[in-house]
C-alpha positions as CSV (number, residue, x, y, z in Angstrom):
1,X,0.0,0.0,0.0
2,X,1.1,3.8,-1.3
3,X,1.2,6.0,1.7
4,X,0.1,9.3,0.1
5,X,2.2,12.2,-0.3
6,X,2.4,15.2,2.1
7,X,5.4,16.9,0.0
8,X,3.7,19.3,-2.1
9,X,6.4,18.7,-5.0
10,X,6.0,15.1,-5.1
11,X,1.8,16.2,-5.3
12,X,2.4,18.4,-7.9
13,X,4.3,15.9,-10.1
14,X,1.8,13.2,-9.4
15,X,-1.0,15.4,-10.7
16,X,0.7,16.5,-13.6
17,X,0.8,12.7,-14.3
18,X,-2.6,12.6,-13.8
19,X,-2.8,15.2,-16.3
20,X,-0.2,13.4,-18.9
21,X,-1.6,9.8,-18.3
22,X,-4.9,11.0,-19.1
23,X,-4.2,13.1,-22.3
24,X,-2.8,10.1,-23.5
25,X,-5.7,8.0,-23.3
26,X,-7.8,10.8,-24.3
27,X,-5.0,10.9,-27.3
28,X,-5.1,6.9,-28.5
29,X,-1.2,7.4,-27.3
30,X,-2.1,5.3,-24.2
31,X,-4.3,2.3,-24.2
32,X,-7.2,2.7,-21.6
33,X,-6.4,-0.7,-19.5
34,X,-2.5,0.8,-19.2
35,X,-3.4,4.1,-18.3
36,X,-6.0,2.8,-15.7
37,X,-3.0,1.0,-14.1
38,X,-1.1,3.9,-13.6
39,X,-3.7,6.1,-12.7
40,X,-4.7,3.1,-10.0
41,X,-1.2,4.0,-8.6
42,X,-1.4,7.5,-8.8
43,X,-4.5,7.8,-7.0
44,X,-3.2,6.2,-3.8
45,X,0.0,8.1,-4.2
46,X,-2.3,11.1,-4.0
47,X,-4.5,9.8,-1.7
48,X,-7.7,10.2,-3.9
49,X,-8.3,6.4,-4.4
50,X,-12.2,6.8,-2.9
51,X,-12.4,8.8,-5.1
52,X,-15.1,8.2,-8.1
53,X,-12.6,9.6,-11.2
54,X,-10.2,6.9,-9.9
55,X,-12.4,4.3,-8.9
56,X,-13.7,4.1,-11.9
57,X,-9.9,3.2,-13.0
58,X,-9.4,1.0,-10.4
59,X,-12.2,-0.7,-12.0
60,X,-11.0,-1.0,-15.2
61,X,-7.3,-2.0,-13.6
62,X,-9.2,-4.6,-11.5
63,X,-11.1,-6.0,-14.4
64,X,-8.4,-6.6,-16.7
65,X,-5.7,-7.5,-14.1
66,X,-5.3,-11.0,-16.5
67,X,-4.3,-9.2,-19.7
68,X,-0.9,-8.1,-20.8
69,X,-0.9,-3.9,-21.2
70,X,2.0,-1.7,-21.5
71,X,5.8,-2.9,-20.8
72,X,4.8,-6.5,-19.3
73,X,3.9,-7.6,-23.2
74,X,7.6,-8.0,-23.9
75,X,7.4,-10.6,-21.7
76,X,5.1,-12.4,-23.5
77,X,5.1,-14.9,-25.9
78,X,3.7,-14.1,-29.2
79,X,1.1,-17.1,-29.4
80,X,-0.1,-15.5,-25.8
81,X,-0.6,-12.2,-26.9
82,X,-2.3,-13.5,-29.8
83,X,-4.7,-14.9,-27.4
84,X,-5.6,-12.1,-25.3
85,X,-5.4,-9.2,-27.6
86,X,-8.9,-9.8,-28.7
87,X,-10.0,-9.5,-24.8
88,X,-8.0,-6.8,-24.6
89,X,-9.2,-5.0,-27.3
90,X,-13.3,-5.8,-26.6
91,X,-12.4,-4.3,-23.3
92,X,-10.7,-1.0,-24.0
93,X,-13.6,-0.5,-26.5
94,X,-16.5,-1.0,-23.7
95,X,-14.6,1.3,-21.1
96,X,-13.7,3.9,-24.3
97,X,-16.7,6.5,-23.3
98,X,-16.3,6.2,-19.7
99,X,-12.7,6.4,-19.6
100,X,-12.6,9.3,-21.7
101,X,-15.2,11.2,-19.8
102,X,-13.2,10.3,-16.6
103,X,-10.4,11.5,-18.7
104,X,-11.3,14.9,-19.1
105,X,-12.8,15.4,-16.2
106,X,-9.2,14.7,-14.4
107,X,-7.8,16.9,-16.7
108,X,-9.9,19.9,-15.9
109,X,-9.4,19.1,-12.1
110,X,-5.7,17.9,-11.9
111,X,-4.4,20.7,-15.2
112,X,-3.5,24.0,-12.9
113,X,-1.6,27.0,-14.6
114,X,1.5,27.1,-12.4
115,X,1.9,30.0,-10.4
């Protein structure tokens, strides 16, 4: 378990990963069930996990724990990719409108003009 951050320069970097992570989704840079992975881990480094932006990620995260997303498919074999990129894809297409919506409601929340 994360203990969240009290030092207000590692909040600020987390939130502008919050920012980043979700602008690529929002993009089609990131794929939804990667992005909902890190934003899983930036919410409890933040201490927002409750809340509903997030858990909706954690969601997804929890959901698709099984499939290979992000760095972890060069670990793969080939023939096992083959085999869940179908799932994988089915699944980032039903969470699409959600995620997005979550997406750009984090944005406007987490995107603050630095002082």
């Amino acid at each position: 378990m994360t203990i969240p951050s009290t030092n207000e320069t590692e909040i600020l970097r987390a939130q502008s990963e919050v920012v980043s992570t979700a602008r690529g989704i929002l993009s089609g840079a990131l794929g939804i069930v990667e992005g909902a992975r890190c934003l899983t881990k930036l919410g409890h480094a933040l201490g927002v996990d409750r809340d509903p932006d997030f858990t909706f990620f954690v969601g997804v995260d929890s959901e698709t724990d099984h499939l290979p997303a992000g760095e972890v498919r060069r670990h793969w074999a080939a023939d096992a990719l083959q085999r869940t990129d179908e799932e994988l894809r089915e699944c980032e297409a039903f969470f699409r409108a959600d995620a997005f919506r979550v997406c750009q409601s984090m944005v406007q929340r987490y995107d603050k003009p630095v002082a």
